[in-house]
C-alpha positions, 0 to 999 in steps of 0.5 A: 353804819346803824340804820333803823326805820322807826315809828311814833305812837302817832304815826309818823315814820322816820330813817335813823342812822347811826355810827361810832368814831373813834379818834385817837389824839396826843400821845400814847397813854392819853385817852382816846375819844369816842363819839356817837354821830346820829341822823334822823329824817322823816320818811319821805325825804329817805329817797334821797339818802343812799344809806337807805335804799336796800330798806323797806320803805313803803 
């Protein structure tokens, strides 16, 4: 798991979280899928999200 506190040109802050997936499917040599999963949330709801609360969040 990725996380990321981020800010904007105007302020704002947000909690970003991110994590990679891969999912294996049909036979041997078929391919195998990948996905990027991501969240984001403003700040002040980052309490209630145990990903970050080793952060610092002011």
């Amino acid at each position: 798991m990725q996380r990321q506190l981020a800010e904007t040109p105007d302020g704002k802050k947000y909690l970003c979280l991110a994590v990679a997936v891969t999912k294996r499917s049909g036979g041997f040599k078929d391919p195998v899928r990948r996905y990027a999963l991501a969240l984001g949330c403003e700040i002040r709801h980052a309490g209630s999200i145990v990903y970050a609360d080793d952060l610092p969040i002011e």
